[in-house]
N, C-alpha and C positions, 0 to 999 in steps of 0.2 A: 410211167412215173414222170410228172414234168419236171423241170429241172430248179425251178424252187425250190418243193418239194425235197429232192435229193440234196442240193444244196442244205435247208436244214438241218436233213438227218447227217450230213457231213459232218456241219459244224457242232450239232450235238456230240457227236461220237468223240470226235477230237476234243472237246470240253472234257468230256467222262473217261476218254484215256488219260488225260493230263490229272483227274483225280483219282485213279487208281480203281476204276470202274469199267472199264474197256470191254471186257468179257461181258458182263453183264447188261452193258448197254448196246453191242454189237447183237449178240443173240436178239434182245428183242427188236431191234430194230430188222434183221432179217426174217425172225418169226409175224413181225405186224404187217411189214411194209413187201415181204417179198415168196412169198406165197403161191401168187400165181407164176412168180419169174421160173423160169429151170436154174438146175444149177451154176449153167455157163455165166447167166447172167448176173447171179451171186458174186462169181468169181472177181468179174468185171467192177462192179460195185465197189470192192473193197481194193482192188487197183485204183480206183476213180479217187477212193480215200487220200489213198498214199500221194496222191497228185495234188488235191487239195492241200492238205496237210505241208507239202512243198513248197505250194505257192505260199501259203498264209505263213512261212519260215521265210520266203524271200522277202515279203511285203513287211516285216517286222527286220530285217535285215541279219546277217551272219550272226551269231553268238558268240560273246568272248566268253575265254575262258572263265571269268568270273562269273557271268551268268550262268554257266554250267555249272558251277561252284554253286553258286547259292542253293541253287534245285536238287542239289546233289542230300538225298537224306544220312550220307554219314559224317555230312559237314562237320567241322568244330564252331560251336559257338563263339560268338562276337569276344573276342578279346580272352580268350584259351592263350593260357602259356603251359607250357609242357614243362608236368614236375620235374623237380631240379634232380640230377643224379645222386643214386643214392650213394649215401655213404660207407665208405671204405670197414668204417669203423663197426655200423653194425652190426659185423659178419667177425669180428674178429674173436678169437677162440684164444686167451689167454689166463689160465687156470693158475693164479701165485702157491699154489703148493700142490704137491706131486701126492699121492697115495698114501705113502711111509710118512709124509710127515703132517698129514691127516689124521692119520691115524692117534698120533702122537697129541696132536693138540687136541682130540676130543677127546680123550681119557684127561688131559689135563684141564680142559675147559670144565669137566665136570666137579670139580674143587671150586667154581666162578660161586654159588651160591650161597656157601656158606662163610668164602671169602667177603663177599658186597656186604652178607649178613653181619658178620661180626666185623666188617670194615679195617681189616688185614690189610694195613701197608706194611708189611715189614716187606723184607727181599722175597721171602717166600710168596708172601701174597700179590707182590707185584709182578714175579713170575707167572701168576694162574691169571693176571689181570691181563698178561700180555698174552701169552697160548691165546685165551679165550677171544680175543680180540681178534687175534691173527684168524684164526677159527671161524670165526662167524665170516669175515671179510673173506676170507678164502671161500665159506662153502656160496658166497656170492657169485665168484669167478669161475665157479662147475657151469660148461654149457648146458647138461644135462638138469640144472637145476634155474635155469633160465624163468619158466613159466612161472616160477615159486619165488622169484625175485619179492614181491609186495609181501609175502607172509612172513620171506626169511630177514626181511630187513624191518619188520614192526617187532616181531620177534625180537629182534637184537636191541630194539629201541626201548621197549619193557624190562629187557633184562638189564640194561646198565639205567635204565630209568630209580629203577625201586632197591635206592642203598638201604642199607641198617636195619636195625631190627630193633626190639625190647631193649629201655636200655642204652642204645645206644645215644652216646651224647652230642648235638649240634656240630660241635667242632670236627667230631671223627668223622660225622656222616659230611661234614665238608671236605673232611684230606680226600677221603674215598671218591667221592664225586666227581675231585681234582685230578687225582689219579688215573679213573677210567675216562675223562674227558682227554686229557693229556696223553695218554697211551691212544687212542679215536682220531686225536689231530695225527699223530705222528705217522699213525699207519695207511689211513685212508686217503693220502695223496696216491697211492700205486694205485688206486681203482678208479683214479681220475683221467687213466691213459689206456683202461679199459676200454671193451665195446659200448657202445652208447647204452645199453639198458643196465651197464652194472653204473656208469659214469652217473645216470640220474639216478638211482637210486643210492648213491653214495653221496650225493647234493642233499638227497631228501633227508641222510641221518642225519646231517651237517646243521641243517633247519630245524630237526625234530627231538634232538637230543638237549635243548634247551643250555646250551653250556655256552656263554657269549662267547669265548677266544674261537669259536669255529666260525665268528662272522670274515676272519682273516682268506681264510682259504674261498669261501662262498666270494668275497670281492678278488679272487683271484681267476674264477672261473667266471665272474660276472665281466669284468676286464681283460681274459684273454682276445687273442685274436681270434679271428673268424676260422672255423677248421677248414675252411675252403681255400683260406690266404696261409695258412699255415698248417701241416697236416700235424708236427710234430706236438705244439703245445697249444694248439686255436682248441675250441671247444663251440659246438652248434649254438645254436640259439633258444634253440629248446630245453637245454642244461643254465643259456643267463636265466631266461623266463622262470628256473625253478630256482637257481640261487638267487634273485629278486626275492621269490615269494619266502627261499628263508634268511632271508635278512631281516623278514617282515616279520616273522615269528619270532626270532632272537630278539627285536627292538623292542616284540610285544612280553613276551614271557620267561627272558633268561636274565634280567636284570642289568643289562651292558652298561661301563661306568661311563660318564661323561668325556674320555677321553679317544672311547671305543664308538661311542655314537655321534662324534666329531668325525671320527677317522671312516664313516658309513658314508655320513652324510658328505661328506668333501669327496668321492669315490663316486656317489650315484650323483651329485651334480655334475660332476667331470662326463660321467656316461649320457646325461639326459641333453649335454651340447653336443652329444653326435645328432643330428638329424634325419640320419637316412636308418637305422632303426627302426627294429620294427613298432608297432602303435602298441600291441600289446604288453611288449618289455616293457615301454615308455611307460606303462598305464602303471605298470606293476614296480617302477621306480618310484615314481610321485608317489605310493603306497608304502615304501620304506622309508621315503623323506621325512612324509609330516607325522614317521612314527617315532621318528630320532629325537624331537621332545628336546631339541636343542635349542635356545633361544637366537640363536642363525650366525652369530658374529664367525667370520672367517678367522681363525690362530693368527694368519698375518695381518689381518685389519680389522682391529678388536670392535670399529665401530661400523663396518659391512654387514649388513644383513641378508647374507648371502642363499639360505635358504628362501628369504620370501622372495629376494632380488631371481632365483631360476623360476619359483613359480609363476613369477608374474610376467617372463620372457615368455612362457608358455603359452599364458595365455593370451598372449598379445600376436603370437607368432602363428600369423595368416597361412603357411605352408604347414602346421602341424594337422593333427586329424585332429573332427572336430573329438573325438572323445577323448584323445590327452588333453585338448585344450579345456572341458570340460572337467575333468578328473582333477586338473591342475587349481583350477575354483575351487571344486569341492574342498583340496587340502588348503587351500588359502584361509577356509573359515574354521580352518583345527590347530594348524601350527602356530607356534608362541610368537606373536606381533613385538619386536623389540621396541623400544621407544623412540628409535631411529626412524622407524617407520608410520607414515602416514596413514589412518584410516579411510580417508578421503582416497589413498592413491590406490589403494585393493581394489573399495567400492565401484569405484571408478571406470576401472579395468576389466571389472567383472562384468559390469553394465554394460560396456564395449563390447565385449564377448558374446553376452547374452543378445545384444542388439544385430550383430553380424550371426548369429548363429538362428534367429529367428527369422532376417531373410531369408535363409537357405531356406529353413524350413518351409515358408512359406513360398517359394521357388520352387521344391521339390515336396510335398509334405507325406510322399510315400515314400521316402528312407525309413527304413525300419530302423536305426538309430537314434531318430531322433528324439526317444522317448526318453534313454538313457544319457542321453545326452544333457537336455532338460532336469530329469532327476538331480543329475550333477552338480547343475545351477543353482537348485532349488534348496539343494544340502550345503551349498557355499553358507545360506542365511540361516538355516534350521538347521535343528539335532530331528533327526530321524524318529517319529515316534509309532509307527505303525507295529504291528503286532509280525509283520514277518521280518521285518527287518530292523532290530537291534542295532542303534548304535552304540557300537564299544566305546568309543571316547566319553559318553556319560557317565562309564565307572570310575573318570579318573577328574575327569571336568568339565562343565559344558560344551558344544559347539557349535559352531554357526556362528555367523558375525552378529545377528540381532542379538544371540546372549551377550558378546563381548562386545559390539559398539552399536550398541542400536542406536543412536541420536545419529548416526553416521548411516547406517543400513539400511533404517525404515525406510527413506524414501526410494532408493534403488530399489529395496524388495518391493514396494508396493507397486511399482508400474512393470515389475519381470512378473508375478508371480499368476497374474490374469493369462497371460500369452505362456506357460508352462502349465497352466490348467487346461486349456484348450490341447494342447499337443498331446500329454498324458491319456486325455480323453482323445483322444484319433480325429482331431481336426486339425486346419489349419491354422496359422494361428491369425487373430482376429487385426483387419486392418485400422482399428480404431487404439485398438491396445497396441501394435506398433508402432502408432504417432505416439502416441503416450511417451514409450521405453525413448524412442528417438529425440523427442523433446526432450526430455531424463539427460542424454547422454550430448548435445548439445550445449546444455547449459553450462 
């Protein structure tokens, strides 16, 4: 065999061990190439390997450790953080009533039916309104009844949902109402210091019982500390994330009076100047903002427009993600424009947005965000009218800034709305239509 020849079959081998083909390529090369050799000379061969193989490691020089690292197939991928420790609280086993007095409250809970029905406040009915109450929250706090968390708390949500019966008159089915709402606030702080699955599903009745005074406690779990800075009264982030979403419910369906959707709205813009939060809470505060329906003036300065004055920090605020900063548009064309405020200085800002946010685009245009992003934009100017997605604010008032200031909006909309059709549709977005937006936002 000349030493070409061998040489090749070297550097093949060495190619197909490094691709996980070693066996398969060794075989045939000693069944093609080595035939007539005897054994010995096999032997010899694949020594010869190993010396190649050494040399052509010297000639590429030592390996660091990172090079081994890289090659290594049980690497961690580029920019892996290792899940955060779990928590304490998960795990905790804290049952508020014992057997004996279980027992007790569901023989009395069982009187809850025809109390709600006939709308019984006297003491008596306020006795089977409390048992029942305690009852339901207790059989939350069974570990054993863990898995049944979602049934036993829609369950509880149906039954103090559906007061009164035949008959009964407006006024009573509101004492009742009042009643079991007020008895829900007073008891369902003790399952706030619970393990984390009784803690959110005690947010959810919070959101879900439609009774506006429970938006107090939901901004108390929204504005706790972090449970990692504080183990005693902090609450995760996955407990704001759902008191967020019922704040959003209350503002939409329990009728909060103007002094209650002051007191929201001055709470989540307090929350939406932390920064280092996470993107999704953020997304999901600007969702209970521009549902507060408040014409924005701050209690201390009647003529601040303090709801549109955070939206518009938002979207001005280069270090946020681009989809708060997006989101934050979207509520700029829903929330009530006080007189204070400028059409022009929205428009404006939005155009800025969209103009900075269509570079990236066009920089990266495989972010899978960017579609939702765009959407955002696009719903600043329109009311949503597609067949899957319903916008709710047309049951109460138009939105979009073209309903509410179009001699102000059309010309912003017309040079965004080219370069948001392109993106929707999976392109870049078009370098003709970003001179456009950029001349737009120059002017």
């Amino acid at each position: 065999m000349s030493m070409n020849r061998f040489c090749t079959l070297s550097t093949r081998c060495q190619s197909d061990v490094r691709e996980g083909r070693a066996r398969n390529s060794l075989s045939m090369i000693l069944g093609r190439s080595l035939k007539p050799i005897r054994f010995s000379l096999a032997v010899l061969f694949s020594f010869a390997l190993l010396l190649v193989d050494v040399s052509a490691s010297a000639q590429q020089g030592s390996r660091t450790k990172a090079e081994d690292a890289k090659n290594d197939p049980d690497r961690l991928p580029p920019g892996y953080q290792a899940p955060p420790e779990r928590l304490s609280i998960m795990d905790l086993d804290q049952p508020i009533a014992d057997k004996e007095e279980m027992a007790r409250l569901k023989k009395e809970a069982s009187k809850f039916y025809k109390t709600k029905t006939d709308c019984d406040v006297s003491p008596a009915g306020q006795k089977v309104v409390e048992a029942t109450i305690r009852y339901r929250l207790a059989e939350m706090t069974l570990k054993e009844k863990q898995s049944e968390l979602p049934s036993i708390h829609k369950r509880f949500i149906d039954e103090i949902s559906n007061v009164g019966g035949p008959g009964r008159r407006p006024n009573e089915i509101a004492d009742m109402t009042q009643l079991i709402g007020k008895e829900v606030l007073k008891q369902i702080p003790e399952l706030l210091k619970n393990n984390f699955y009784v803690r959110l599903h005690a947010v959810y009745i919070l959101g879900e019982m439609d009774y506006a005074p429970g938006y107090s406690l939901l901004l108390q779990v929204l504005q706790a500390k972090d449970i990692r800075e504080d183990g005693n009264v902090g609450q995760p982030d996955a407990l704001k994330v759902a008191a967020a979403m019922g704040l959003v419910r209350i503002l939409r369906f329990a009728n909060p009076n103007a002094k209650e959707r002051t007191a929201i709205a001055n709470a989540v813009v307090f929350e939406l100047k932390k920064t280092t939060i996470y993107w999704w809470l953020q997304i999901r505060l600007i969702e209970a903002l521009r549902y507060c329906d408040i014409v924005g003036t701050d209690p201390g300065d009647n003529d601040r427009p303090f709801v549109v004055e955070t939206l518009l920090s938002l979207v001005k605020d280069s270090e946020r993600d681009w989809r708060v900063r997006t989101r934050a548009c979207y509520a700029l064309g829903r929330v009530p424009l006080p007189k204070s405020v400028k059409p022009d200085d929205v428009v404006n800002a939005i155009a800025k947005c969209a103009l900075e946010l269509s570079n990236a685009a066009a920089a990266n245009p495989s972010n899978p965000h960017w579609k939702y992003c765009f959407w955002n934009v696009y719903l600043a100017f329109h009311t949503s009218d597609t067949s899957k997605e319903k916008d709710l604010d047309v049951e109460k008032k138009p939105g979009g800034l073209l309903t509410r200031t179009k001699a102000v909006a059309q010309p912003a909309y017309q040079v965004i709305v080219p370069i948001v059709n392109d993106v929707l549709n999976g392109k870049a977005p078009d370098a003709g239509s970003l001179k456009n937006l950029n001349d737009f936002v120059k002017k």
